[in-house]
N, C-alpha and C positions, 0 to 999 in steps of 0.2 A: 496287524500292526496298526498302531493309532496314529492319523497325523495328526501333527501340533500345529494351528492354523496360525499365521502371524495376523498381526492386526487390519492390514490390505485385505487379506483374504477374508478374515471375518467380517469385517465391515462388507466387501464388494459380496459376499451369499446373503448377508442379512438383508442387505438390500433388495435381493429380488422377490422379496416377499412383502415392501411395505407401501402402500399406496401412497400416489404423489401427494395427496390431501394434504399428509402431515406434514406437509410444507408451511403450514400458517401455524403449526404445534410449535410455539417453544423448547429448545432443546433444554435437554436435562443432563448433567455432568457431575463427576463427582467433584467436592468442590475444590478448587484450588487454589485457594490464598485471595486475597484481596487484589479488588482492580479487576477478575474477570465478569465483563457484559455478556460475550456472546460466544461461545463454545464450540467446536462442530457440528453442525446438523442433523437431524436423526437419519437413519440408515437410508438410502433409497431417493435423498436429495442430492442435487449441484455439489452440495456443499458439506457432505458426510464426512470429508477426511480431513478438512481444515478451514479456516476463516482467517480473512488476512485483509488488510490496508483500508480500513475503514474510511470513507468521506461520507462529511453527514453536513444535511442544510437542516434550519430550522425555519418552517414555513410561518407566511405570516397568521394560518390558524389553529397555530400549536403544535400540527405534529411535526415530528423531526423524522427524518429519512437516512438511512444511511446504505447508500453504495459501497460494495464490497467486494471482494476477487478469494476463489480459494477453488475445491476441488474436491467430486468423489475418490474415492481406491480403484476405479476402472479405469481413471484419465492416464496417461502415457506418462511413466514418471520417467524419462527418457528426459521431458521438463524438469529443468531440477531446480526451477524459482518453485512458490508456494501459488502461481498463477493458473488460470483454467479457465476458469469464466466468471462472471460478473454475477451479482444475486442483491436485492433491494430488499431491508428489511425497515420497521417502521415503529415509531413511539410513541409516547406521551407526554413523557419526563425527558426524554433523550438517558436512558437508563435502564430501564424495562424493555422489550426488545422484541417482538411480532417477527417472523418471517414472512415478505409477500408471496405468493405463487408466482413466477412470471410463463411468460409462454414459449419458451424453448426446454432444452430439454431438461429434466429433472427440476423445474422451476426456474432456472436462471433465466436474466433477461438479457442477457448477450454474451456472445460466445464466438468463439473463432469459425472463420468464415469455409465454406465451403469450396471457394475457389483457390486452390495451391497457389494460385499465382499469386496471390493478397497477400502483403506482405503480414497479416495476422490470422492464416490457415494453420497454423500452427494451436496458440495460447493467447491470452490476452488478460489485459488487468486493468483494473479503473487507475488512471491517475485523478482526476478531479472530478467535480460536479459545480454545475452554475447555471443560475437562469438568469438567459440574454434575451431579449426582444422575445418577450414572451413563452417562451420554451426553454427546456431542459438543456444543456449543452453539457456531453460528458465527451472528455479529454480519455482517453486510454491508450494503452500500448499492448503491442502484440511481435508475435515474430511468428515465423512461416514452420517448416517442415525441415529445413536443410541442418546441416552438425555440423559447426564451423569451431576457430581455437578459437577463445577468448584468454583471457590475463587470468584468469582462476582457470581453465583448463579444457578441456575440447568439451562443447555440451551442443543440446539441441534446442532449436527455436530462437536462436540469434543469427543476426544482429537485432536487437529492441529498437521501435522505432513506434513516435505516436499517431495515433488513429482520431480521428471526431465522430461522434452521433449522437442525434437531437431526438427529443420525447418530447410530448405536452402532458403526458401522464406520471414520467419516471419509471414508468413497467414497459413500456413498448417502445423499443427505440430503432431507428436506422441510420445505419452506417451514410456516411458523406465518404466523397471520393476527393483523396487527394494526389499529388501529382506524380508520389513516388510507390505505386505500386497500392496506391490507395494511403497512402501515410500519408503525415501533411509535414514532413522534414526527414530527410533521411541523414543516416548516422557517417562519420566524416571519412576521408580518404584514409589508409594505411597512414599511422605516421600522424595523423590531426588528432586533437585529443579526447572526440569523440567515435571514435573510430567504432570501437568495441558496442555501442549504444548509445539509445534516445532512449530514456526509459523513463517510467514516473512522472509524465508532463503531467505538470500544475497551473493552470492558467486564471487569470482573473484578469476584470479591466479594470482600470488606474482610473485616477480621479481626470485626468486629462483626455478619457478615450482609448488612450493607448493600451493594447491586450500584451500582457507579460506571460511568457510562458517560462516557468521553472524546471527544469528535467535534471537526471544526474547520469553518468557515465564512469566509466569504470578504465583507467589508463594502467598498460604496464608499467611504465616508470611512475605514475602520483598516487595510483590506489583510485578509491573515490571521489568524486569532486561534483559539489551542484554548478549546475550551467542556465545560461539565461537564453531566451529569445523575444522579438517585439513583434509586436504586428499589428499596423493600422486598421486592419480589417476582421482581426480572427481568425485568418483564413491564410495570406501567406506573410512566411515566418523571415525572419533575417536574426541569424543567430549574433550574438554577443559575448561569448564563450565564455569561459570559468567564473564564476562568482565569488564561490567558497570552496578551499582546497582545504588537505587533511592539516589535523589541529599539531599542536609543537609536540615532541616525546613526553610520553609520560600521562595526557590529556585521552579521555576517553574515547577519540576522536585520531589519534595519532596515524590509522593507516587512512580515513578519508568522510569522506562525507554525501549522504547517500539522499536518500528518501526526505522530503521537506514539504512544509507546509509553508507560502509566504502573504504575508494577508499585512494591511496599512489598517500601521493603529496612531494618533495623532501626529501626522505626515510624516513617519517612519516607516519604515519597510522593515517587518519583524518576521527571520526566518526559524521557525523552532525545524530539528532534523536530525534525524539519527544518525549517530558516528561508530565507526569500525576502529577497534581499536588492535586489531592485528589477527586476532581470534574469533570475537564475534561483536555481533553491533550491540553495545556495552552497555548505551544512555540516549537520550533525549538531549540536546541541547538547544541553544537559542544566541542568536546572533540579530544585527539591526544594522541598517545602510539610511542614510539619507537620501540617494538616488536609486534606490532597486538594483545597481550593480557592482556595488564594494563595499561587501559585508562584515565588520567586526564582529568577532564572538564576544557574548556576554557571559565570565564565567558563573557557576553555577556553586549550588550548596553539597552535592553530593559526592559520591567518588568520581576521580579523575576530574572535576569542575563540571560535570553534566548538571542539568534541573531532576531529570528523573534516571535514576540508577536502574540494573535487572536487576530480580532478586539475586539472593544467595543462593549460588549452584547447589547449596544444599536443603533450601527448605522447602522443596517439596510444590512450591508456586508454578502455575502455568507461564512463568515470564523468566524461568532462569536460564535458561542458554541464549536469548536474543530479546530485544526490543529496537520497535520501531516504528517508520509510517505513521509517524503524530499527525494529530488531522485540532487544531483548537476553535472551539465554536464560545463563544457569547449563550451565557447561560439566566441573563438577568441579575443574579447577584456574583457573577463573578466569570469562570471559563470553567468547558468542559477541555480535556485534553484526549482523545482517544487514542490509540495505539495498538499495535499487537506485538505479544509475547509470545517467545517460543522455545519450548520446552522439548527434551531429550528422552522420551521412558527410556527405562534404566541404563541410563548413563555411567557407562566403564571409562573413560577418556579416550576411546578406540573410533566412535561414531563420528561420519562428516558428513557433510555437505548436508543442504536443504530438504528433502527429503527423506531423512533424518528426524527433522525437527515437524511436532506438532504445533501450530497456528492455532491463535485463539485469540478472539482483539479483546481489552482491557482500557477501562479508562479513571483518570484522576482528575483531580477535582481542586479546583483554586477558587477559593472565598475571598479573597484580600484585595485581589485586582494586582497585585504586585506578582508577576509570571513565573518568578523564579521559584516558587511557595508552590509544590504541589504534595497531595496528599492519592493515593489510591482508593478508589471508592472500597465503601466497604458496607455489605447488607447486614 
């Protein structure tokens, strides 16, 4: 009798045949519509079964870097985010796209920790990247071993809560301890409306010194919602709660608002961020505050008022069941916007949850300088 191998199993045998090397090889994919950068990995990397939440610097001798979170077919999908571990790929253009090697396992350069008790023994993901006081400072989030309920349903590796570790290289990092189990914030009482998660910190310092941290949380009665925190030092946090909750009926965004990027563009606070519209995270959108904590949406050109739509569930594009995790970088004549798409193979309308869905980051591209104007790159 022949077996039929699913795609997990193909990918995890293929891989024990191919050396780490190919970790600096470029992956190769078939294509799939415009907007996709960077693919899953070749067989026997970190990063063979998906690519997900892109952050990317652009250094001041041109190349660009981008920090990334995703996962071979061996990882525990018991996880059932697109998280596993971290992996650092590198460019030219911020477009073309190199994989580094890093020094754990299968190339990655951070990964969940070894000690259960950490509260990121479990999975971990980059929320952010920045250089402070001369080194690398990345923002990530992790959760342990335990299967607890959440608002979406009993899973493994919550509650989400964020982590720090500093580089001078961007390939070699270590973990800093912080006070909750090695987090530097832990997720709120039963009942507060971060309970469920600290997930996706985004941190940057203000023009005033002050470190803004962005993260988002997921509540049974609101859905999604971005949440804020400060902190004079970078180190300890004093939260400020909700910022931006879900968008009015009808709005791509209508059951919350999740994953964000927040960055000061002429003394405005400009949040772009993925919104859940009941079924899946639909668009891209963009919001502005004049104090970093009471954010108006800016509506948008596309469906439901977003700036960037998913495709059509039907064309065949790596970005039609989901988009997200916008990351916008200053490109010289204009922005890069990065993101990842996530697509369904063959999709009946039966398939759920995250694991499910193949990850692949994708980016567009605005010439005008006017944000709400994007276009999907396209080779």
């Amino acid at each position: 009798m022949t077996k039929t191998f699913t795609r997990r199993e193909t990918l995890a045998l293929a891989g024990t045949a191919v050396a780490a090397s190919s970790l600096i090889t470029p992956a190769i994919a078939a294509p799939k519509g415009p907007g996709l950068i960077l693919p899953e990995g070749p067989a026997g990397s970190w990063d063979s079964e998906r690519t997900s939440c892109p952050r990317v610097l652009r250094e001041a001798d041109g190349v660009w870097k981008m920090w990334y979170y995703g996962r071979d077919p061996s990882f525990d999908n018991a996880y059932s985010l697109p998280t596993g571990r971290v992996g650092l790929a590198e460019s030219k253009d911020g477009i073309h796209w190199n994989r580094v090697k890093g020094p754990l396992t299968m190339g990655a350069v951070l990964e969940p920790s070894a000690d259960p008790a950490r509260f990121d023994s479990g999975h971990v993901g980059v929320g952010s990247v920045m250089r402070d006081n001369n080194q690398y400072v990345m923002w990530y989030f992790g959760g342990d071993q335990s299967v607890t309920t959440t608002p979406r349903g009993t899973s493994k590796g919550f509650p989400l809560r964020p982590g720090r570790a500093t580089s001078t290289d961007g390939v070699s990092w270590s973990k800093t301890d912080g006070p909750v189990r090695g987090a530097y914030l832990d997720n709120g009482k039963p009942g507060e409306f971060d309970a469920a998660m600290v997930g996706w910190p985004q941190v940057f310092k203000d023009t005033d010194g002050t470190y803004r941290m962005y993260y988002h949380t997921l509540s049974f009665t609101e859905g999604f919602m971005a949440c804020g925190a400060v902190s004079s030092d970078g180190l300890k946090w004093e939260k400020i709660g909700p910022v931006l909750k879900k968008g009015p009926a009808g709005n791509f965004d209508q059951a919350g608002v999740a994953s964000r990027h927040v960055f000061k563009l002429n003394g405005r606070y400009i949040m772009f961020y993925e919104g859940n519209n009941g079924e899946r995270f639909a668009g891209l959108g963009m919001a502005e505050s004049s104090d970093g904590v009471n954010f108006t949406r800016v509506k948008g050109p596309e469906k439901d008022n977003c700036m960037l739509a998913l495709s059509p569930i039907d064309s065949g594009r790596f970005d039609t069941h989901g988009i997200g995790t916008p990351w916008v970088v200053p490109n010289g004549k204009g922005y890069f916007l990065y993101y990842v798409g996530a697509e369904i193979p063959g999709y009946d309308g039966t398939q759920k949850g995250e694991n499910n869905h193949i990850h692949r980051i994708g980016l567009a591209i605005n010439e005008s300088g006017d944000l709400a104007n994007w276009k999907r790159w396209n080779s």
